[in-house]
C-alpha atoms as one frame of an Amber mdcrd trajectory, in Angstrom:
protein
 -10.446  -3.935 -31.783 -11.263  -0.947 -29.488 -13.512   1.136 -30.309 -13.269
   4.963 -30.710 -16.309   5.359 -28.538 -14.494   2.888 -25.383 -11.338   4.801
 -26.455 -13.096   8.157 -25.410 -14.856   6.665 -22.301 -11.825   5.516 -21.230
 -10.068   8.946 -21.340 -13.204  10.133 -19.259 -12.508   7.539 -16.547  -8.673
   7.768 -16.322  -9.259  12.332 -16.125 -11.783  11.223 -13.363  -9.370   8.604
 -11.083  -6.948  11.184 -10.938  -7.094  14.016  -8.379  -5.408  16.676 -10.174
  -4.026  17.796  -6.605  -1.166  20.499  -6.566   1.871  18.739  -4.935   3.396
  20.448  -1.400   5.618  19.414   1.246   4.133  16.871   3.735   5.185  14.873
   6.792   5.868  11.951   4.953   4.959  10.156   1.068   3.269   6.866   1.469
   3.940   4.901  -1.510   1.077   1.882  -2.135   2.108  -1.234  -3.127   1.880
  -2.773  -6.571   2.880  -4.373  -9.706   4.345  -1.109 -10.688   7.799   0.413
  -9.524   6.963   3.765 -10.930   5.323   4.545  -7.569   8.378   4.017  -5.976
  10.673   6.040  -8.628   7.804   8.669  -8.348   7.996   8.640  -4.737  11.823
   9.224  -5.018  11.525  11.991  -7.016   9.216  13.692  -4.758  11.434  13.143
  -1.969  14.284  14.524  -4.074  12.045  18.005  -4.163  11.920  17.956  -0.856
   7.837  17.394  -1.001   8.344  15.027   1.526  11.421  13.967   4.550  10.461
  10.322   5.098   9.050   7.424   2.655   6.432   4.855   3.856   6.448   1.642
   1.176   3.613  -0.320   2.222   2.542  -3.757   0.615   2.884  -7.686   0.791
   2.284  -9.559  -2.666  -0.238 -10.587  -4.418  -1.071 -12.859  -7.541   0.054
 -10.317  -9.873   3.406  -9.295  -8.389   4.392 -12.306  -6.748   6.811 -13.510
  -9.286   7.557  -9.977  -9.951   8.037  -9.315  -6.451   8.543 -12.148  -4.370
  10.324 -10.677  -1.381   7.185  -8.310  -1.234   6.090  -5.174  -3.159   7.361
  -2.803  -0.302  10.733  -4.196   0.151  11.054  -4.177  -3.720  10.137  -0.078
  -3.506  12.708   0.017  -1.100  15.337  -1.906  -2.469  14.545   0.735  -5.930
  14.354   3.762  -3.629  18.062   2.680  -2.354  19.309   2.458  -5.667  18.358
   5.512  -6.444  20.223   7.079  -3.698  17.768   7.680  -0.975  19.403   7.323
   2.636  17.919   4.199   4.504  17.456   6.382   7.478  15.008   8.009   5.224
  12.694   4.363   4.152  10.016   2.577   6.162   8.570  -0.760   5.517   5.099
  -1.682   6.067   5.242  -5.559   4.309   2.142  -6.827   5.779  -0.828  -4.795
   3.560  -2.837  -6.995   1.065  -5.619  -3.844  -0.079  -5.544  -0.175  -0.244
  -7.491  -0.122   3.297  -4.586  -1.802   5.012  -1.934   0.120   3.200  -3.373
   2.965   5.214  -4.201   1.031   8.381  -0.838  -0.334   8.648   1.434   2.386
   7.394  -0.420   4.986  10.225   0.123   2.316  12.891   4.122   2.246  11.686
   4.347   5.964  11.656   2.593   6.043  15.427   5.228   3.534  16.227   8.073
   5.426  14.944   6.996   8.515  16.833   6.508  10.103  13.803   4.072  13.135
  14.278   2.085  13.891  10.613  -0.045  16.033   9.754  -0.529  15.842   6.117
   0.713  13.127   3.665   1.616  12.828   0.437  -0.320   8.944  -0.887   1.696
   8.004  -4.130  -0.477   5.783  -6.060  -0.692   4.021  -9.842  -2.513   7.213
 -12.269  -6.095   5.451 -12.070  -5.776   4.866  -8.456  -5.095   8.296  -7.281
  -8.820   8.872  -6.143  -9.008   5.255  -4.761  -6.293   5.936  -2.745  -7.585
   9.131  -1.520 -11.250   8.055  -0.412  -9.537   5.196   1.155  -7.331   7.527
   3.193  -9.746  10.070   4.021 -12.064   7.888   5.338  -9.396   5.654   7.804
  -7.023   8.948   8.326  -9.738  11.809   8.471  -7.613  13.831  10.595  -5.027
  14.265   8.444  -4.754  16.256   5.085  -4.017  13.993   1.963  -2.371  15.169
  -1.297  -2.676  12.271  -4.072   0.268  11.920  -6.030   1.362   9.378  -8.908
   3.933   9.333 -11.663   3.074  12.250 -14.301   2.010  10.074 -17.690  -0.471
  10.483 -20.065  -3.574   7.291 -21.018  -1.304   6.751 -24.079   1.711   6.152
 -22.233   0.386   3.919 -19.645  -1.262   1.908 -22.237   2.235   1.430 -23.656
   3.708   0.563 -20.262   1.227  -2.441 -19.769   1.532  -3.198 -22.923  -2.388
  -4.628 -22.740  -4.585  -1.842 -23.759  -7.761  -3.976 -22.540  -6.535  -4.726
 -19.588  -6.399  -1.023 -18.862  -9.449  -0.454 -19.936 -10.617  -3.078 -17.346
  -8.733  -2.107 -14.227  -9.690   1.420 -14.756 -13.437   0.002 -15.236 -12.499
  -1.738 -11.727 -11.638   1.092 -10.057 -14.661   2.853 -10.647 -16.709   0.607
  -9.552 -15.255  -0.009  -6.385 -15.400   4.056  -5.756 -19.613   3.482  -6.459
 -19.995   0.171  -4.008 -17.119   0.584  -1.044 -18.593   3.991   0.820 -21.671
   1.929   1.489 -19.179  -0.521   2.955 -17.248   1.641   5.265 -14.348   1.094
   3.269 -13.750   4.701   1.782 -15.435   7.982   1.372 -18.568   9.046  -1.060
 -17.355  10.945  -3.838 -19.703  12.686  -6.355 -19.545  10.879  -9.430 -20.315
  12.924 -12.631 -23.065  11.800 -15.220 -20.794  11.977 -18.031 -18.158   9.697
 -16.048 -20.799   7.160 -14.803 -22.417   6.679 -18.582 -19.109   5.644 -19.684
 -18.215   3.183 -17.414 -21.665   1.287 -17.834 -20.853   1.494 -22.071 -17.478
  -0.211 -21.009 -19.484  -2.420 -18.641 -21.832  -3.473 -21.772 -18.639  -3.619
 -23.842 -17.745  -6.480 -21.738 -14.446  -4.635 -20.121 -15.141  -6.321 -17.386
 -12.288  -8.459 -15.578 -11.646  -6.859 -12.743 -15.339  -6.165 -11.534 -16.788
  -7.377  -8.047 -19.510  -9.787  -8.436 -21.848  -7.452  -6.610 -26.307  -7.152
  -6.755 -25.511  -3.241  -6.132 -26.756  -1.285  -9.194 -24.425   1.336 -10.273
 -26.654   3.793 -11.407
């Protein structure tokens, strides 16, 4: 049973991992590798509205996806993309990345390859990873301007797409703690982190939603 207190917690860290960035054109729409082919429908949409002339799916496997996945989460965002009628001329592959920092290290060194000049780009992430994605980006891509992007649900209906309301709880737990320890790192920029936002992540913490935490001596508050 989940509390109505972790419920409402949870709803303030899923408002917080997303950006809530107005969606323009760009030079191209990365889409970040996962368990989930919604960034990949997402990204086709977006490239369908014209937000965006060229798709970048970047991403390897991992233990999660690699039954789901096995010839690699970016060929299987390419193989959807396809099938939903976007030109091949218009895909990229980037199958090497195994973390968000080398989606963006290695999808900027195919781009630079390619020739392709960009100046902005549009990162197409899962909903709770939006503002991973984007302090991950701004801080290995400073030069360029990043719009975060990710397929338009509500906490409900992601819930319902897992179909593991705990395990929600827990990566979104996850993702905020990585946003407190990685700046310190080098791995991603220093975002402000509300007071309201950080009390209910440590409740979820004490609630023992706690799967996908680092084992880490860095206090979070």
């Amino acid at each position: 049973m989940i509390s109505a207190q972790a419920w409402a917690d949870t709803r303030r860290l899923w408002d917080y991992h997303q950006m809530g960035h107005t969606l323009r054109p760009c030079s191209v729409a990365i889409g970040l590798g996962s368990h989930d082919l919604g960034v990949a429908e997402t990204a086709v949409d977006l490239y369908k509205r014209g937000m965006a002339p060229l798709l970048v799916f970047t991403g390897a496997t991992s233990p999660t996806t690699r039954e789901r996945m096995p010839r690699g989460e970016a060929v299987h965002y390419r193989e959807r993309a396809l099938e939903l009628g976007v030109p091949d001329s218009a895909v990229l592959v980037e199958p090497r990345a195994r973390n968000t920092g080398e989606n963006i290290r290695f999808s900027r060194e195919l781009l630079e390859a390619a020739g392709t000049d960009v100046s902005s780009v549009l990162l197409i992430s899962k909903p709770y990873e939006e503002r991973r994605a984007y302090a991950t980006a701004r801080q290995l891509w400073p030069e360029v301007e990043i719009v975060s992007a990710s397929s338009p649900m509500t906490l409900d209906d992601y819930v319902d797409s897992i179909g593991n309301a705990r395990l929600v709880i827990d990566m979104l737990v996850g993702a905020l703690q990585r946003l407190l320890i990685y700046p310190a790192q080098g791995f991603m920029i220093s975002q402000a982190v509300p007071d309201d936002v950080l009390q209910a992540y440590n409740r979820l913490c004490h609630e023992g939603f706690t799967s996908r935490l680092l084992v880490t001596d860095q206090p979070t508050a």
